[in-house]
ZAMARGU-4260 file (C-alpha; in steps of 0.2 Angstrom, whole numbers, plus 5000, padded with zeros to 4 digits):
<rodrens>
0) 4950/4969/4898 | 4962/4981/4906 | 4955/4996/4899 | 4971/5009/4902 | 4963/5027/4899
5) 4978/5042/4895 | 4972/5057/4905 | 4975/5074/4905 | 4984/5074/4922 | 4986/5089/4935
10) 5001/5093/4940 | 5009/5105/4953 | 5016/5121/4940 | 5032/5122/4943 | 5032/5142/4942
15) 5024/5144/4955 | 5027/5130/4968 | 5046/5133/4965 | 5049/5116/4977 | 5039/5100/4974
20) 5046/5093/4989 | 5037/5103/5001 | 5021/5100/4991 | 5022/5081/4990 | 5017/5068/5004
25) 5017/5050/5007 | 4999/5041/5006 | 4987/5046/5018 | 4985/5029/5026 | 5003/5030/5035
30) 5004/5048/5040 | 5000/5050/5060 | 4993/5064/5068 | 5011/5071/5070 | 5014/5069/5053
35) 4996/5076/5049 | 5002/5093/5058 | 5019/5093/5050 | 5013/5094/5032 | 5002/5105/5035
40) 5013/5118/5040 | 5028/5113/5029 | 5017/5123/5016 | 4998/5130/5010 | 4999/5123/4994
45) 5005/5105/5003 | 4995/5089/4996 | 4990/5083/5012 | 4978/5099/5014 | 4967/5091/4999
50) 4971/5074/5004 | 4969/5072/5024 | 4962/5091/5030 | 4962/5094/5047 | 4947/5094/5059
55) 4940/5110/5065 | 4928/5111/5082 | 4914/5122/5070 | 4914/5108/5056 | 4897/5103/5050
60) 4887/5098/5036 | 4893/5112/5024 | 4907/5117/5032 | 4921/5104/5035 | 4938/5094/5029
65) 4931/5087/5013 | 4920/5105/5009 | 4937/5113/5011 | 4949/5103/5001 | 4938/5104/4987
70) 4939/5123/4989 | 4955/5124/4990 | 4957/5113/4974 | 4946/5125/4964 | 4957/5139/4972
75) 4973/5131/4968 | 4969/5128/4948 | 4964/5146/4950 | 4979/5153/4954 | 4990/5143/4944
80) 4997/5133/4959 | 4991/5118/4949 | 4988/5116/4932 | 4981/5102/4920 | 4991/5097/4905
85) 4985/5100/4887 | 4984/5084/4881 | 4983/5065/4887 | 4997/5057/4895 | 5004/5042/4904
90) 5017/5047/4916 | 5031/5035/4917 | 5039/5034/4936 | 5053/5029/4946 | 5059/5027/4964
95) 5077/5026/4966 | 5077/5017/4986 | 5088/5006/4999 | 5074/4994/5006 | 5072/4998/5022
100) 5076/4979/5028 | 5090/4976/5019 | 5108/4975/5024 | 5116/4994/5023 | 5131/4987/5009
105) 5117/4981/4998 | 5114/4993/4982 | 5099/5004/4979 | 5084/4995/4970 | 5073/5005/4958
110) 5054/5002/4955 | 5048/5006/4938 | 5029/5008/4932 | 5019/5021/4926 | 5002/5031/4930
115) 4989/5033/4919 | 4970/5030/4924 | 4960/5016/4922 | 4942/5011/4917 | 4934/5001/4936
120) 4929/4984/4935 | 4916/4978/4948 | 4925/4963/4957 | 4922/4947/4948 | 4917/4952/4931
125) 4933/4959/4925 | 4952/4958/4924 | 4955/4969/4940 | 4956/4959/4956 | 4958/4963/4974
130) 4969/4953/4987 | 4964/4961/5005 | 4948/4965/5014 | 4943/4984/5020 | 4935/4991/5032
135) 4920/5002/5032 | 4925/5017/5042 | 4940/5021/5029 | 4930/5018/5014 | 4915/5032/5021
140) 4928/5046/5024 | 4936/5041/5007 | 4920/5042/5000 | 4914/5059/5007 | 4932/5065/5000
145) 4929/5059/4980 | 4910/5067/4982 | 4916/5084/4987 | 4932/5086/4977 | 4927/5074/4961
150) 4948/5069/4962 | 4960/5055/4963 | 4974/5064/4973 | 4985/5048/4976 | 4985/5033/4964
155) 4979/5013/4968 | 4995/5003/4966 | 4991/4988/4954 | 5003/4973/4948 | 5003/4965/4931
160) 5014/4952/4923 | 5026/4957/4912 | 5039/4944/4913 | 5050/4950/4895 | 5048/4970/4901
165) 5040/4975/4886 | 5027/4989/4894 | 5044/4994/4904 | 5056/4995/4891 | 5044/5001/4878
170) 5040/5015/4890 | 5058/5017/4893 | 5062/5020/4875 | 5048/5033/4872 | 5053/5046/4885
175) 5070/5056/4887 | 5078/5049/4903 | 5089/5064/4905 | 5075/5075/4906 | 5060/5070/4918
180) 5049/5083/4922 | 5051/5080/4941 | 5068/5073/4951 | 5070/5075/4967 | 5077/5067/4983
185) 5060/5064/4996 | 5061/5063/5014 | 5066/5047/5014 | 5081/5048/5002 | 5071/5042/4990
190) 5073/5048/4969 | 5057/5052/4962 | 5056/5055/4946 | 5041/5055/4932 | 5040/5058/4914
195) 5025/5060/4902 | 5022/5052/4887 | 5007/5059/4875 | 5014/5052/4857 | 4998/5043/4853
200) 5004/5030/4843 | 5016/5025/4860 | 5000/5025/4870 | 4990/5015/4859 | 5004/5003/4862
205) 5004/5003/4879 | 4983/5002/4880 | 4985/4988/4868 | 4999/4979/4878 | 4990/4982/4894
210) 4972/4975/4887 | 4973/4959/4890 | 4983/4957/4907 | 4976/4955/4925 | 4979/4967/4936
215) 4981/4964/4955 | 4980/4977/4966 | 4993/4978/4978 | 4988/4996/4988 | 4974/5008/4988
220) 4958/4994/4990 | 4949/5005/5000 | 4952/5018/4988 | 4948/5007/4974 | 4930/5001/4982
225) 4925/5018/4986 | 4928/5022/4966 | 4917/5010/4962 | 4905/5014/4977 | 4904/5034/4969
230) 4902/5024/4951 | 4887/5016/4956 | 4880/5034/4963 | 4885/5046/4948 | 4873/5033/4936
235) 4860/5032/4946 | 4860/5050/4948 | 4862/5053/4930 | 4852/5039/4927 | 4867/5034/4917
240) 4875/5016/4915 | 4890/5008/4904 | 4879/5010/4888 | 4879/5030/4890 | 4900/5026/4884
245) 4914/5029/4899 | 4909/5045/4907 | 4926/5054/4920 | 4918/5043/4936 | 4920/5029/4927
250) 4939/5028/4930 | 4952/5029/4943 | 4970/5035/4944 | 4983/5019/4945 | 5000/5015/4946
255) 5005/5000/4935 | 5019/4992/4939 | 5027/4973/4933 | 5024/4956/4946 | 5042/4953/4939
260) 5051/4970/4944 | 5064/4966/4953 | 5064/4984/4962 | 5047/4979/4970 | 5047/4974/4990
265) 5036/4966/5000 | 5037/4969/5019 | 5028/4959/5031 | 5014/4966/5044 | 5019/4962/5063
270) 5007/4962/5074 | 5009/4971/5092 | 4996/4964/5106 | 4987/4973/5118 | 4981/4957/5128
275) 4996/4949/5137 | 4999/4930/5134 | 5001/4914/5142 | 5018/4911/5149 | 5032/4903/5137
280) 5027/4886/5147 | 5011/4887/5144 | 5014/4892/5126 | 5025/4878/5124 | 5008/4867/5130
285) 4996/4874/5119 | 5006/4874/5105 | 5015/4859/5102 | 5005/4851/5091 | 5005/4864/5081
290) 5023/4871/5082 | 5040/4866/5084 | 5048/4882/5095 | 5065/4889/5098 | 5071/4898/5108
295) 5084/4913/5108 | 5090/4919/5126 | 5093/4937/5126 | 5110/4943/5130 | 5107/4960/5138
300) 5126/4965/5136 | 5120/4962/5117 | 5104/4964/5116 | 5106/4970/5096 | 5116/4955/5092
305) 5103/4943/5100 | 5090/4952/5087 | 5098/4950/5073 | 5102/4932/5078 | 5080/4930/5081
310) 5078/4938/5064 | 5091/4928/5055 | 5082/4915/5063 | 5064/4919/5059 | 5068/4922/5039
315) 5079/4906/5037 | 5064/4895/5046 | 5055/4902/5029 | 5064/4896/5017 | 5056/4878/5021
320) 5040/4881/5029 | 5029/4893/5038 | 5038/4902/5053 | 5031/4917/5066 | 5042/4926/5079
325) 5035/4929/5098 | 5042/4943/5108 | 5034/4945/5128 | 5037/4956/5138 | 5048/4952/5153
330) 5056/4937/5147 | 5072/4935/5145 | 5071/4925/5127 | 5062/4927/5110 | 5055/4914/5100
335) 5055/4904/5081 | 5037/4898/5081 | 5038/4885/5067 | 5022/4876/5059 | 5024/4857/5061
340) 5024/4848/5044 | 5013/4837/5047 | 5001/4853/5053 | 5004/4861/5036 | 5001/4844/5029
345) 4982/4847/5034 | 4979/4866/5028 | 4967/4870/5016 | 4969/4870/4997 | 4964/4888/4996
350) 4978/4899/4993 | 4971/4907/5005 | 4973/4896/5019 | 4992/4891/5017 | 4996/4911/5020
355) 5007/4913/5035 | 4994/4929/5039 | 4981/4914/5040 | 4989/4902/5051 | 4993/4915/5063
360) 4975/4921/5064 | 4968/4901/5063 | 4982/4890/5071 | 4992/4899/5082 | 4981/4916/5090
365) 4965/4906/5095 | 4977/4894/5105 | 4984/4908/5114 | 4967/4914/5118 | 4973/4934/5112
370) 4959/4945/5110 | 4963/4950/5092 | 4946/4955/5089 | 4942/4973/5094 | 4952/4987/5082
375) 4962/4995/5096 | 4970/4976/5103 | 4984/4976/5088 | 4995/4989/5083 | 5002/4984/5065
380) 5021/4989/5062 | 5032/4984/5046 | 5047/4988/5056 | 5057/4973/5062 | 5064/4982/5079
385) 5051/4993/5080 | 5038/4980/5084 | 5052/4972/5098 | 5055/4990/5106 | 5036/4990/5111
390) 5038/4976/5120 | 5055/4977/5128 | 5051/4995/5132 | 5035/4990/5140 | 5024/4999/5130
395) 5014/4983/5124 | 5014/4965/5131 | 5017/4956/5117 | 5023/4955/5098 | 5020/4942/5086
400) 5032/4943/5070 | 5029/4937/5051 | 5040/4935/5036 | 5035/4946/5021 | 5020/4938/5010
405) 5029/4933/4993 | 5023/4943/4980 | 5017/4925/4969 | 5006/4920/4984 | 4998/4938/4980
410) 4992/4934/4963 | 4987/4916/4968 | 4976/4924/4980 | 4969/4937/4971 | 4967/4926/4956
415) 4955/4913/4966 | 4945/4927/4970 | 4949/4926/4986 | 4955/4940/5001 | 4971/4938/5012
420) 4967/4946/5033 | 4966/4965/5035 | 4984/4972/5035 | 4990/4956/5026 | 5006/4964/5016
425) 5014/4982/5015 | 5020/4982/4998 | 5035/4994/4996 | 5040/5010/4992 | 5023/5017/4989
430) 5020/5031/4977 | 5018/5048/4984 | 5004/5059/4984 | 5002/5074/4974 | 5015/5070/4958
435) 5001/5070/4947 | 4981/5071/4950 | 4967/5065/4943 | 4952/5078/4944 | 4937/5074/4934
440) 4932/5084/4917 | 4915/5086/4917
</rodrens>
């Protein structure tokens, strides 16, 4: 079961960070160094400073990033800067947004969920399943964070169905909507706002609700295996297991948000190539048994019009099969790779298999000889012009475009317990970092 635990959540004290907007901070995992730097200084009390701490040239064993953001946690519930609630709460939350891809007439979207923590499930035995594949090297410095501080600063972002809107309408009903205890515009434009419900009878409700419901994890799986990964230390340190009851290490901070929600975006994940490829001829060769292409000159008295007629292009080819978009540098065209029919015909069962992220990475790379192997060949960009600017600037040889991953092919994945390609979706808007914390009573 989805095991939905209320927790006493720490929060940023209001009277004495008078501004949660210089506090707050997008997840680690899309913050550069620029932006690493910028936080920092925005303000000492600034998330990021727990979250992602900067390098220093003494660092060592007991001195360094993770040491330090754990002091500076002790220091700030200390001071007051933060402070933990009095009782156990889930925290209904909103983001007000215009998605990013959209056209600029089209209305703002809002995505509704709620946080709360919730008790880990090893893969495979539970309710609570992944969809992507990690990587070691994030999952270590995760790790080495969650051992010194003993907190979940930023929340996994997990997906349940909920196709009526009870949980959402049930939480809806239970808070005042006029009276958040945060609302603010973020960086972005973006209205952030998060309530707190501790009416037991409303959160036995929810936990009985939740109970029986997958849960799919949309964001935050390296965060989610490093949980478990510190689970499986703590008992054998303690020499504890689940018998001993549910001890603090035993859950994770989670926002829960509806498969159905219609103020949920899925953006797609180009991929940016360090190797050049083959000339469009020889594409054209290697290819046409796999692909039907087209092409789209470039008009360089409008090249933005010629964009939007490629993109136009690239998303209609989806509505009916499996389509990718090919940028080169210093040719004067870009290109709707389309999967034959008869090629798509001959994929595998496996939900797995019939993902456009797969038959890039099975049917189209290998055939275009792209070193896609090594970390530093792809740069991976969910912005649309940004991924063509790299290669009509120069910058990078070649781009190759996908249309977002639809949210159903998600849970069939996930459900078949299988896992889609590193940097397979970029699910959309993602929670901040920093509106409510999760740091372990023990």
């Amino acid at each position: 079961m989805a095991n939905v635990i209320p927790f006493r959540g720490v929060l940023y004290n209001p009277a004495v960070v008078k501004d949660i907007t210089q506090v707050v901070a997008p997840p680690y995992d899309v913050i550069d160094g620029d932006g690493q730097a910028a936080f920092h200084a925005r303000h000492p009390n600034n998330v990021i400073r727990l979250e992602l701490g900067l390098d220093q040239p003494a660092d060592g064993a007991s001195n360094n990033r993770y040491t330090r953001a754990a002091g500076l946690l002790q220091a700030w519930l200390g001071s007051g800067a933060l402070r933990r609630d009095a009782h156990p709460a889930i925290y209904p939350y909103t983001i007000e947004y215009r998605n990013p891809k959209a056209e600029p007439e089209t209305q703002t979207k809002t995505l509704q969920g709620f946080l709360s923590t919730v008790a880990l499930e090893e893969f495979g035995t539970g309710h609570i399943y992944p969809h992507e594949n990690t990587r070691a090297a994030a999952k270590a410095d995760r790790l080495e964070l969650l051992q010194a501080c003993k907190a979940n600063f930023s929340p996994i972002f997990s997906l349940f169905s909920d196709p009526g809107g009870s949980i959402l309408q049930l939480l809806q009903k239970s808070v005042d909507r006029d009276k958040p205890r945060l609302d603010f515009q973020d960086d972005e434009g973006f209205r952030q706002r998060l309530w707190g419900i501790t009416d037991q009878g409303i959160l036995d409700e929810v936990r009985e609700a939740m109970a029986p419901k997958p849960l799919f994890i949309a964001d935050g799986h390296h965060r989610y295996e490093t949980a478990l990964t510190y689970r499986r230390m703590r008992r054998q340190q303690a020499g504890a297991s689940a018998s001993n009851g549910l001890q603090p290490f035993d859950a994770v901070l989670m926002l829960f948000s509806s498969l159905e929600d219609r103020g949920l975006t899925v953006l797609p994940t180009h991929r940016v190539l360090a190797t050049p490829l083959p000339a469009p001829t020889e594409i054209r060769t290697l290819l046409k048994e796999v692909c039907e292409i087209e092409e789209v000159p470039i008009d360089d008295r409008n090249e933005q019009e010629t964009r939007t007629r490629f993109l136009r292009a690239l998303r209609g080819r989806a509505q009916t099969g499996h389509a990718f978009g090919l940028v080169q540098r210093g040719v004067q065209a870009f290109f709707v790779l389309t999967l034959r029919p008869e090629r798509g015909a001959k994929l595998g069962a496996s939900p797995r298999e019939t993902l456009d992220v797969s038959i890039l990475h099975g049917e189209i790379l290998p055939r275009l000889r792209a070193d896609t192997a090594s970390e530093g060949s792809v740069v991976y960009t969910k912005d649309d012009q940004e991924a063509i600017d790299l290669v009509r600037r120069g910058t990078r040889p070649a781009a190759l475009l996908l249309n977002p991953t639809k949210v159903s092919e998600v849970r069939a994945v996930a459900a078949a317990g299988e896992r889609m390609p590193h940097k397979s979706t970029y699910f959309f808007p993602k929670p901040l970092t920093g509106l409510v914390m999760n740091v372990m009573e023990e």
